[in-house]
N, CA, C and O atoms as a MOPAC input file, in Angstrom:
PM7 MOZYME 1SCF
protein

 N     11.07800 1    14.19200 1     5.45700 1
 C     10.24400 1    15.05500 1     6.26400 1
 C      8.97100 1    14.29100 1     6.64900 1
 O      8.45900 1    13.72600 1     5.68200 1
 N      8.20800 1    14.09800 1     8.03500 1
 C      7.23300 1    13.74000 1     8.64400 1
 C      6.62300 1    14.40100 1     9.19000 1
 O      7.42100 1    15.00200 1     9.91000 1
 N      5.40700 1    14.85700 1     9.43800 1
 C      4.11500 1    15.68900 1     9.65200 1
 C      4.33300 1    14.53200 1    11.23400 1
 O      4.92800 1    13.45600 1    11.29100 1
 N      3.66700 1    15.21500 1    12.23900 1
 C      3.24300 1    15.13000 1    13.72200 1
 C      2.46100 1    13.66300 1    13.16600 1
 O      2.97000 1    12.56400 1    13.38800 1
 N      1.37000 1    13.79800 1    12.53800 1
 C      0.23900 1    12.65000 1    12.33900 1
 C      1.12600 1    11.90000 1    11.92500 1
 O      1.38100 1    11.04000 1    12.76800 1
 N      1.87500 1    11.79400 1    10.79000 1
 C      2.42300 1    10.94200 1    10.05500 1
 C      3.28300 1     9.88100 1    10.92100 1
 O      3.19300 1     8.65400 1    10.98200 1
 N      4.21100 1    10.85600 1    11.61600 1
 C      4.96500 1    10.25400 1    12.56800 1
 C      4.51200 1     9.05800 1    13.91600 1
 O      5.05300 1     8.05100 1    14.37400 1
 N      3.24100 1     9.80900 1    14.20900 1
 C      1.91900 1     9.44100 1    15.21300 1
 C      1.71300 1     7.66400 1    14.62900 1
 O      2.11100 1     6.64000 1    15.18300 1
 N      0.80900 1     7.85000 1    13.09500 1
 C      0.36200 1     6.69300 1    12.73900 1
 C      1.31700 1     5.74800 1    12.79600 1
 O      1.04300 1     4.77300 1    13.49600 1
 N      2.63000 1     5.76600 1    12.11700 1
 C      4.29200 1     4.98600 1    11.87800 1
 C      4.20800 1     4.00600 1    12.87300 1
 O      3.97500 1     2.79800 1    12.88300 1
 N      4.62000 1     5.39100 1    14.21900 1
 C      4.75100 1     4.21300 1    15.12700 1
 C      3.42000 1     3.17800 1    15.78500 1
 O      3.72400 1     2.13400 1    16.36200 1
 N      2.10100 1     3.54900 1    15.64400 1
 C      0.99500 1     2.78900 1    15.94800 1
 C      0.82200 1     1.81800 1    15.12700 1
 O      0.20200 1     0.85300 1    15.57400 1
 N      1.18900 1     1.77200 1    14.03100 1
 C      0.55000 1     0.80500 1    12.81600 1
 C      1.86800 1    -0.17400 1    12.25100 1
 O      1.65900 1    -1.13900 1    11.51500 1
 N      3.03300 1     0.16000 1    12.63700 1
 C      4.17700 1    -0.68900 1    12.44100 1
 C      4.93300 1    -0.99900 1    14.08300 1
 O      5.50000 1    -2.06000 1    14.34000 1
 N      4.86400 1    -0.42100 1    14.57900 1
 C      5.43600 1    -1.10700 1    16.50500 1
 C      6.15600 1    -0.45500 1    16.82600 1
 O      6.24300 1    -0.29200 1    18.04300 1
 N      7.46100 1     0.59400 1    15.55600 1
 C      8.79100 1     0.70400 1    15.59700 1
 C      8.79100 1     2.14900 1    16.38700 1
 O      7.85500 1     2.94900 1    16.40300 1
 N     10.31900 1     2.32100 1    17.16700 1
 C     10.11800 1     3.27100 1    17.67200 1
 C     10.05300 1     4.68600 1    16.73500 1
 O      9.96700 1     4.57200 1    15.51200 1
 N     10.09400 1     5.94300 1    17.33500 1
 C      9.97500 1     6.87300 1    16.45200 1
 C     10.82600 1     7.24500 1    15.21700 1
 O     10.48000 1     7.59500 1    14.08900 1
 N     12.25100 1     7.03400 1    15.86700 1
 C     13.41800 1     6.96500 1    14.88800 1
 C     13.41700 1     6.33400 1    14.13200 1
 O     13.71600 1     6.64400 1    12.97800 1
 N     12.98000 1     4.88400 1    14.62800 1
 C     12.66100 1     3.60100 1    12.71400 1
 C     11.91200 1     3.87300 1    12.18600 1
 O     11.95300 1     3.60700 1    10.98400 1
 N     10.43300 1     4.76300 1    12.88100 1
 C      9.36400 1     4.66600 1    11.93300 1
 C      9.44100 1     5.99300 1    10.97000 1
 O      8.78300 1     6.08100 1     9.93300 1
 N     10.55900 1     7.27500 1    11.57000 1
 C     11.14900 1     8.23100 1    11.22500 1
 C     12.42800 1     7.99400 1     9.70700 1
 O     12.55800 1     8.74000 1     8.73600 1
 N     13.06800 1     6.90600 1     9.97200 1
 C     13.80800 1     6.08300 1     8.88400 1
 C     13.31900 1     5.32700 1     7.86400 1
 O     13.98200 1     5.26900 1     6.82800 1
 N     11.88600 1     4.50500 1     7.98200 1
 C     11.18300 1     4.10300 1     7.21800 1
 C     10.74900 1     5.06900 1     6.22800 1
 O     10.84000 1     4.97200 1     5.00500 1
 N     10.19700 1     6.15000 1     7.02000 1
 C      9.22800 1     7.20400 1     5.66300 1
 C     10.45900 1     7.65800 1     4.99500 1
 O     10.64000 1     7.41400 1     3.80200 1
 N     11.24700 1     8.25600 1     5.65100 1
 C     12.33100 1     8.36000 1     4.78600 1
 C     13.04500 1     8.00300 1     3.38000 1
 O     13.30600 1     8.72900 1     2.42100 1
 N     13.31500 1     6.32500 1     3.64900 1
 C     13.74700 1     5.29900 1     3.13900 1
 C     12.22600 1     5.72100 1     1.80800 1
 O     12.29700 1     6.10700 1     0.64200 1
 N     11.08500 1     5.43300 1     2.64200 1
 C      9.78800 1     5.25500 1     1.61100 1
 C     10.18800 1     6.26900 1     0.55100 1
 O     10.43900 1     5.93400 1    -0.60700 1
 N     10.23800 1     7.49400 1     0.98200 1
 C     10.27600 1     8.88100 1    -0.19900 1
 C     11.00900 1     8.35900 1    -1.05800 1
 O     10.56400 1     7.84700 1    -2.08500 1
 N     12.45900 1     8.42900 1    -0.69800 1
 C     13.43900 1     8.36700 1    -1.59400 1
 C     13.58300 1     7.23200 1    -2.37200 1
 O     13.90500 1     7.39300 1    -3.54900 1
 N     13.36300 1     5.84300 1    -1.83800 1
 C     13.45300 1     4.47900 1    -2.49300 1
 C     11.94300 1     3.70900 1    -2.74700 1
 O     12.00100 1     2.52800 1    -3.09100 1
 N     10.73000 1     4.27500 1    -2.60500 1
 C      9.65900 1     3.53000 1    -2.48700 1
 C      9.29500 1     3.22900 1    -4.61100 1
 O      9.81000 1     3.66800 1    -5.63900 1
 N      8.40800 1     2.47800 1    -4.35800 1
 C      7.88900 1     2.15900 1    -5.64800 1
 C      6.46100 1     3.20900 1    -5.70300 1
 O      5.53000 1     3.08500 1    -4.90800 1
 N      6.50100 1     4.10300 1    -6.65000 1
 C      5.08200 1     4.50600 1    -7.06300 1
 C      4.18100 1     4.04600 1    -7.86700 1
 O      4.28400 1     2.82400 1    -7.96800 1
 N      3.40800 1     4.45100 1    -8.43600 1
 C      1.79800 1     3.57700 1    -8.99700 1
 C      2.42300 1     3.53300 1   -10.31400 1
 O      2.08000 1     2.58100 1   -11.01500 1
 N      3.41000 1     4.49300 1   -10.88500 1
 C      3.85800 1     4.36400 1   -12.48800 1
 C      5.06200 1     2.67500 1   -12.31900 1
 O      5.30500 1     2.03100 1   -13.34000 1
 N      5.39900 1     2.41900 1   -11.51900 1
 C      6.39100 1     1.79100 1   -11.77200 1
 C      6.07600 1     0.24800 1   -10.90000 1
 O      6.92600 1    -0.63800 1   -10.98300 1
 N      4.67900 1    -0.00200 1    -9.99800 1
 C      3.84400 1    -0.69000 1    -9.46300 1
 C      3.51800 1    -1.67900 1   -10.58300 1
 O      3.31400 1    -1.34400 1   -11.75000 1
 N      3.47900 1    -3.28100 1    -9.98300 1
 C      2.88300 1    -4.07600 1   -10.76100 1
 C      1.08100 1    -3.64500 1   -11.11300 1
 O      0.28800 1    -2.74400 1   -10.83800 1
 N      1.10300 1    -4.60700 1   -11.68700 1
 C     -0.76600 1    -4.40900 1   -11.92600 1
 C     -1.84500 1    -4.55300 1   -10.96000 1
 O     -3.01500 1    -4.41400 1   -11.31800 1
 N     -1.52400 1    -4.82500 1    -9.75000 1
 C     -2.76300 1    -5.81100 1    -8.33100 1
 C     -2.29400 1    -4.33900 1    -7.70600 1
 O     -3.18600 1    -3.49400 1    -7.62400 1
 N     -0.87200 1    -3.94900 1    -7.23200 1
 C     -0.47500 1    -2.46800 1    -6.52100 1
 C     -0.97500 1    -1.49900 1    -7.36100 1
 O     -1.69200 1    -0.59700 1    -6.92800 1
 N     -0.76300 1    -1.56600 1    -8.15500 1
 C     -1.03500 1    -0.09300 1    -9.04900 1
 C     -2.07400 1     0.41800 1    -9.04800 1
 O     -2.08700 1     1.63600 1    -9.22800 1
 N     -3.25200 1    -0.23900 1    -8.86100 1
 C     -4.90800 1    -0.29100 1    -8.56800 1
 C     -4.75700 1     0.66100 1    -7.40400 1
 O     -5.01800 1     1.85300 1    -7.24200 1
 N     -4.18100 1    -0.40800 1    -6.56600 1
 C     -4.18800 1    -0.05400 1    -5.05400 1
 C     -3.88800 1     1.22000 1    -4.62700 1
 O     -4.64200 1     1.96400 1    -3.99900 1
 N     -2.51900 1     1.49800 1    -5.06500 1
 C     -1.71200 1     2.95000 1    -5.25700 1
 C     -2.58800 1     3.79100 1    -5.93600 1
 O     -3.05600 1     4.67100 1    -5.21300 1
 N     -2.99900 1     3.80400 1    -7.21100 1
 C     -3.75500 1     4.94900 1    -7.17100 1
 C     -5.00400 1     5.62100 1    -6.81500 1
 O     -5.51800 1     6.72300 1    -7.00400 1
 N     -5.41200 1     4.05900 1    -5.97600 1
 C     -7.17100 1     4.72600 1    -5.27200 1
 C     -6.45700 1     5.77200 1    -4.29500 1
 O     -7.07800 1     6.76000 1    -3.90200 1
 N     -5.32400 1     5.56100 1    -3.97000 1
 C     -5.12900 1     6.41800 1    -2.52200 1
 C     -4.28600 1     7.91000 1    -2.88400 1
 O     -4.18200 1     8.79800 1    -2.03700 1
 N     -3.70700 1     8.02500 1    -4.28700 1
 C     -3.35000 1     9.23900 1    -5.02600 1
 C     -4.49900 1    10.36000 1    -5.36600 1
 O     -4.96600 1    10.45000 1    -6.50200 1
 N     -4.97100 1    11.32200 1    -4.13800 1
 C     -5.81600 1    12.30100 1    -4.13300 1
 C     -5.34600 1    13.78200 1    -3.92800 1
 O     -4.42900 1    13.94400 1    -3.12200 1
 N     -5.92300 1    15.01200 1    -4.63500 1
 C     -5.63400 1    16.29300 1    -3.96000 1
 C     -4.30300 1    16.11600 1    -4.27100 1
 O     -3.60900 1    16.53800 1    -3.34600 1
 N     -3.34000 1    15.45400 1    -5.62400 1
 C     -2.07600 1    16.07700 1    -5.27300 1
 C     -1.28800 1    15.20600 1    -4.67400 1
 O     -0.13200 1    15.57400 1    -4.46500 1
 N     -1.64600 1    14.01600 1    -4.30100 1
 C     -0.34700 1    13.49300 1    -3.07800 1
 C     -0.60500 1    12.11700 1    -3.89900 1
 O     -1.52200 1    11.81700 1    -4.66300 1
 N      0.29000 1    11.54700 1    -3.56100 1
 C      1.30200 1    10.33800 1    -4.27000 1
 C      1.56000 1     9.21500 1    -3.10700 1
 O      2.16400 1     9.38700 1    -2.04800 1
 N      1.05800 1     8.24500 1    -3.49700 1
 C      1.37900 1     6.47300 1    -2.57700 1
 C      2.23900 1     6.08000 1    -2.80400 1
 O      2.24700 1     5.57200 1    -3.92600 1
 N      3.22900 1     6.01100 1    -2.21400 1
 C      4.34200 1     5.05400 1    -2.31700 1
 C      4.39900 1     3.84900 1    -1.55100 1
 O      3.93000 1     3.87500 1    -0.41300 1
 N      5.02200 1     2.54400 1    -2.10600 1
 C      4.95700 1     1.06800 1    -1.45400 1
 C      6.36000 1     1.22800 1    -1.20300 1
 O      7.16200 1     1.72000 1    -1.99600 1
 N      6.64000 1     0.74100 1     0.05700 1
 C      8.12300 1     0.46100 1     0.55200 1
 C      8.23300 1    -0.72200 1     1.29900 1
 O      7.22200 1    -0.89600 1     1.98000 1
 N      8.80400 1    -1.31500 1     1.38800 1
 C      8.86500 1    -2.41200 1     2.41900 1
 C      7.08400 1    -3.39600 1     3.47300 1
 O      6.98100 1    -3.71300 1     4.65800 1
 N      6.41100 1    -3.49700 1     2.70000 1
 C      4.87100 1    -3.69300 1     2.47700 1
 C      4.59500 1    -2.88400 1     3.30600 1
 O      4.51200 1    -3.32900 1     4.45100 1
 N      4.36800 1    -1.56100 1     3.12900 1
 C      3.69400 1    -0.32300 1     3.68000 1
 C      3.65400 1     0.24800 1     2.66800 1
 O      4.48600 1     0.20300 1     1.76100 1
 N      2.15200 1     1.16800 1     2.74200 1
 C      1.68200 1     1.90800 1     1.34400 1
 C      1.88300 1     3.43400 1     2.39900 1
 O      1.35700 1     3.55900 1     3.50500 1
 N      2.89200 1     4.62900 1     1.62500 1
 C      3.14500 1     5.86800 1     2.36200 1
 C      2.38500 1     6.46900 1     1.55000 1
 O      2.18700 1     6.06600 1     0.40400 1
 N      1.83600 1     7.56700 1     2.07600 1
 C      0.70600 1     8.69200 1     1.45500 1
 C      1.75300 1     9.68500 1     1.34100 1
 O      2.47200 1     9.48100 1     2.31900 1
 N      2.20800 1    10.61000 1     0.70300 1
 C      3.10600 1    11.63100 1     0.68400 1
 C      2.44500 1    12.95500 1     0.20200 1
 O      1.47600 1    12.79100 1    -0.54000 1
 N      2.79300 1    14.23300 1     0.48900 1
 C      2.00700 1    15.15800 1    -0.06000 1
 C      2.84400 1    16.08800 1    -1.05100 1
 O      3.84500 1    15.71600 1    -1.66400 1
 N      2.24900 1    17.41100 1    -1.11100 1
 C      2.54500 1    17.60900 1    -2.23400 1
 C      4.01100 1    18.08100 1    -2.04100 1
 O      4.57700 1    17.77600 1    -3.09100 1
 N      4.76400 1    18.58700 1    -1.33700 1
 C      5.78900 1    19.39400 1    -0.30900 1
 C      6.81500 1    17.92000 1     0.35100 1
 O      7.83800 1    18.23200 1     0.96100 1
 N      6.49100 1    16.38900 1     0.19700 1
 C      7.16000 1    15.54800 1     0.48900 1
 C      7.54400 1    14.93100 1     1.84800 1
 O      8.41800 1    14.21800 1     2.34200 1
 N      6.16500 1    15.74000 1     2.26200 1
 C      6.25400 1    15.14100 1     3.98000 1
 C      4.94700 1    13.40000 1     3.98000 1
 O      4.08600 1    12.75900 1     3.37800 1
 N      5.52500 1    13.48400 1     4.79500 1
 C      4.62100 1    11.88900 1     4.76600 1
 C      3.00400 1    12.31200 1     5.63100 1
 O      3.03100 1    12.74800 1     6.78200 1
 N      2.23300 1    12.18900 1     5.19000 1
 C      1.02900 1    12.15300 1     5.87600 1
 C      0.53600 1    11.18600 1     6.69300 1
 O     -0.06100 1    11.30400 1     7.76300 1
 N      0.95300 1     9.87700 1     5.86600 1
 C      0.19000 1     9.09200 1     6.97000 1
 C      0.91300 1     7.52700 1     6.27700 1
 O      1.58600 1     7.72100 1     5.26500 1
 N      0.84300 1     6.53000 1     6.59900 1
 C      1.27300 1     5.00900 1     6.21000 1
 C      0.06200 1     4.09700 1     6.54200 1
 O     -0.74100 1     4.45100 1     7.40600 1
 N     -0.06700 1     3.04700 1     5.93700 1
 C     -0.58300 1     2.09600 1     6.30200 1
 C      0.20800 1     0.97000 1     5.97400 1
 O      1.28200 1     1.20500 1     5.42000 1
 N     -0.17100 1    -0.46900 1     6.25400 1
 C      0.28700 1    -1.87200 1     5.88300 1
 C     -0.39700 1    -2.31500 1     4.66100 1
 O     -1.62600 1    -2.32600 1     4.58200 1
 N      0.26200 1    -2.62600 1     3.85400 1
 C      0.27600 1    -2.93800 1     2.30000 1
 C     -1.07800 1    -4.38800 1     2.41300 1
 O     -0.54900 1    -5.49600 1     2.33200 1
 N     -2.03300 1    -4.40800 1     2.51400 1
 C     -2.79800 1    -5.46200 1     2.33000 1
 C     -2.34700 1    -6.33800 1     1.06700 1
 O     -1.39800 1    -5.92700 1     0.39900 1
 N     -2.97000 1    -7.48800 1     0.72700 1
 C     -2.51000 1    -8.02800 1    -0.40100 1
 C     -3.72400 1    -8.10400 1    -1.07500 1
 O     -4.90600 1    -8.40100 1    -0.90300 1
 N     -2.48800 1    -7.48700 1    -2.39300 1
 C     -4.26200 1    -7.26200 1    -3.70400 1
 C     -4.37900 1    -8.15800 1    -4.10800 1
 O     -5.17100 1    -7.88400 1    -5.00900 1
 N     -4.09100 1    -9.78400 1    -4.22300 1
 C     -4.69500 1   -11.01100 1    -4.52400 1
 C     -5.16600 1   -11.28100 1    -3.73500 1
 O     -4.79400 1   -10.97600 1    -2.60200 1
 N     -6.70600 1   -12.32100 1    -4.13000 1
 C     -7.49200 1   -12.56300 1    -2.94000 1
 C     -7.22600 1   -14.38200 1    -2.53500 1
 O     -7.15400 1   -15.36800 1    -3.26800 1
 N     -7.15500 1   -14.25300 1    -1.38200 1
 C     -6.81200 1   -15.44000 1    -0.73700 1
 C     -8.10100 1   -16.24000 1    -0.05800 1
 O     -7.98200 1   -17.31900 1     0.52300 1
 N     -9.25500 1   -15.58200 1    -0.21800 1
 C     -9.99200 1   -16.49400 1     0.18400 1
 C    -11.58000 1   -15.88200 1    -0.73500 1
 O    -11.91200 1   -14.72600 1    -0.99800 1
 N    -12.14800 1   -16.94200 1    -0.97800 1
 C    -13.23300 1   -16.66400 1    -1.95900 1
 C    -14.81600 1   -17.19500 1    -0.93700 1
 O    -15.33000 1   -18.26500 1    -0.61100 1
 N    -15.10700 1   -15.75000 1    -0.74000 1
 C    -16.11000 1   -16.33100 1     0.41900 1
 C    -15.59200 1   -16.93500 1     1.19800 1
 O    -14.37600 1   -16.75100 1     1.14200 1
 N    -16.03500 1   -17.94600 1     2.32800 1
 C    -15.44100 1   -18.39700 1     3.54900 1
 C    -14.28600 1   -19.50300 1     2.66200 1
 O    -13.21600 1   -19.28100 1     3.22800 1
 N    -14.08000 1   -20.35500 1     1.77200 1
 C    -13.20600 1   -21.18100 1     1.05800 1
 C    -11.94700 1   -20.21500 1     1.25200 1
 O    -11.99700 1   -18.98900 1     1.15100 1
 N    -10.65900 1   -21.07100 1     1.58600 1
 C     -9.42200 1   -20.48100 1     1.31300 1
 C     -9.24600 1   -20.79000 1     0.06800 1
 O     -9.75700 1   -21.85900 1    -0.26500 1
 N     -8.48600 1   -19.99200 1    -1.03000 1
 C     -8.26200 1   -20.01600 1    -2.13800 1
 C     -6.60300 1   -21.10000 1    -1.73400 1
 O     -5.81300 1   -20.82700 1    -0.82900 1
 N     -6.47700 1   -22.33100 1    -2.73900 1
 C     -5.40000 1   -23.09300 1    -2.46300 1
 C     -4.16200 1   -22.51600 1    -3.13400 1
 O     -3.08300 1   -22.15400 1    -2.66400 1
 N     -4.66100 1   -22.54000 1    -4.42700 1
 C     -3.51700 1   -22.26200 1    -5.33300 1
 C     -3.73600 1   -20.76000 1    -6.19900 1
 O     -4.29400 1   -20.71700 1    -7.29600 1
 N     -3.13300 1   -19.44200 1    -5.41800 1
 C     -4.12200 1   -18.26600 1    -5.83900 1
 C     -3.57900 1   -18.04500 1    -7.60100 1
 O     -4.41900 1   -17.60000 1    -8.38300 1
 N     -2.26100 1   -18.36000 1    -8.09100 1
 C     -1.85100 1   -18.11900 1    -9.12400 1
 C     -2.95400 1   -19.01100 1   -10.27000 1
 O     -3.21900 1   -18.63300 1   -11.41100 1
 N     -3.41700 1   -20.12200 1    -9.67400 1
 C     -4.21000 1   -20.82000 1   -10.86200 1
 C     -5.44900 1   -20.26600 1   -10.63200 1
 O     -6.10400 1   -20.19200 1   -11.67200 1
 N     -6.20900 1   -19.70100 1    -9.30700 1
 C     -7.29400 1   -19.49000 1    -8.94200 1
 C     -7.74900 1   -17.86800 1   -10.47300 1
 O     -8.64900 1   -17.69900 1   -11.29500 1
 N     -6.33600 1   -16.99700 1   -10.00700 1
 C     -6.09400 1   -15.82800 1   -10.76200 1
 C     -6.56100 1   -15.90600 1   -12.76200 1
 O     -7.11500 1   -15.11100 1   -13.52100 1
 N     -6.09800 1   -16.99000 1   -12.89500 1
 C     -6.11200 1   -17.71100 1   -13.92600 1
 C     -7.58100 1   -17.92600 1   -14.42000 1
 O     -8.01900 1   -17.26100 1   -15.35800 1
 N     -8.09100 1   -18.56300 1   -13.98100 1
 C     -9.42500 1   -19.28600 1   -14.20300 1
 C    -10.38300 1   -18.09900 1   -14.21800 1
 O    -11.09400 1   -17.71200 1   -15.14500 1
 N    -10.18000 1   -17.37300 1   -12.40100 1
 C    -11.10700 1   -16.32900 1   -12.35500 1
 C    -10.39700 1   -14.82600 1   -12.94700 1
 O     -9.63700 1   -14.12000 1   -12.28500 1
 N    -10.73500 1   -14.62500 1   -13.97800 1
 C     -9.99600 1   -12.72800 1   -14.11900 1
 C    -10.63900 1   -11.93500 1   -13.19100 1
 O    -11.76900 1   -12.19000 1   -12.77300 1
 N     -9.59400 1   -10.43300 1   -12.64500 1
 C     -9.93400 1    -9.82500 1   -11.84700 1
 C    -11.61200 1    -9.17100 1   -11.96600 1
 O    -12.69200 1    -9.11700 1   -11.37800 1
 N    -11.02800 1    -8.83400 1   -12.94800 1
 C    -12.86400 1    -8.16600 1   -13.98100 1
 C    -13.96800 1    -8.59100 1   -13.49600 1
 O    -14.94000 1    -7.87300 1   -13.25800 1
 N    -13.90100 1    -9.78600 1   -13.31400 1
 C    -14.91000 1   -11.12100 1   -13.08900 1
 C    -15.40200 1   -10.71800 1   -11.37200 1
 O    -16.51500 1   -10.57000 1   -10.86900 1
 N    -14.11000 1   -10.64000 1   -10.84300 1
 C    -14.63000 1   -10.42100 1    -9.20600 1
 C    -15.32300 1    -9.62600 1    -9.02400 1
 O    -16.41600 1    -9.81700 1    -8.49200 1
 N    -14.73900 1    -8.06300 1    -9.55700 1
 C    -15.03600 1    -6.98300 1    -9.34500 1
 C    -16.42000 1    -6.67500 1    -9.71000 1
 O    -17.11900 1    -5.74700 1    -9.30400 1
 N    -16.68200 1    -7.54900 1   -10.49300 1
 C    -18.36600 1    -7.07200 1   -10.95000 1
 C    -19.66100 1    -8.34600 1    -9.84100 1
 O    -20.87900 1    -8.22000 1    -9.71700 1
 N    -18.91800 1    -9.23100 1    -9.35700 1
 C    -19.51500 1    -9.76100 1    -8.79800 1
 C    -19.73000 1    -9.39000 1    -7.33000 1
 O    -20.74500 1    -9.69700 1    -6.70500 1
 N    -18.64800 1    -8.67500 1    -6.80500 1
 C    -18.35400 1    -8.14900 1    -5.41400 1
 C    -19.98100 1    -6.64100 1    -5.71500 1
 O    -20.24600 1    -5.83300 1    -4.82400 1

């Protein structure tokens, strides 16, 4: 099930026509990953956006907002929760960067 908006954002924010972006949320409900079953960098992510009742699901790097009734509210594109660039420096190697710097560390410096 897709809400008017939901359907609206799909196709603006992924390209696809209504029917794929209609098959995507779909696909999202039934097969997506939620914040319980989300690695540790998503799971953050997923639950800033779990408000009022409604539930984020990650599907195919799109984060779906779902409500309480299982219609899709709205989607966005899955940003990536590792950071790839530290200040203007591209981060080279982010797995060793991850390493050295703990997240903790950013977050209090940001």
């Amino acid at each position: 099930m897709v809400t008017r908006h939901g359907l609206k954002r799909a196709q603006e924010r992924t390209g696809f026509t209504s029917s794929a972006a209609a098959r995507l949320i779909e696909r999202a409900i039934y097969h997506g990953i939620g914040s319980d079953s989300a690695d540790k960098w998503n799971k953050e992510y997923l639950e800033k956006r779990c408000v009022d009742g409604k539930r984020a699901v990650l599907y195919n790097g799109f984060c779906v907002i779902i409500g309480e009734d299982d219609r899709c509210i709205t989607l966005w594109k899955m940003d990536s929760a590792k950071p790839h660039f530290r200040g203007k420096e591209k981060i080279k190697n982010v797995k060793n960067f991850m390493r050295m710097n703990p997240r903790d560390e950013l977050d209090d410096a940001a």
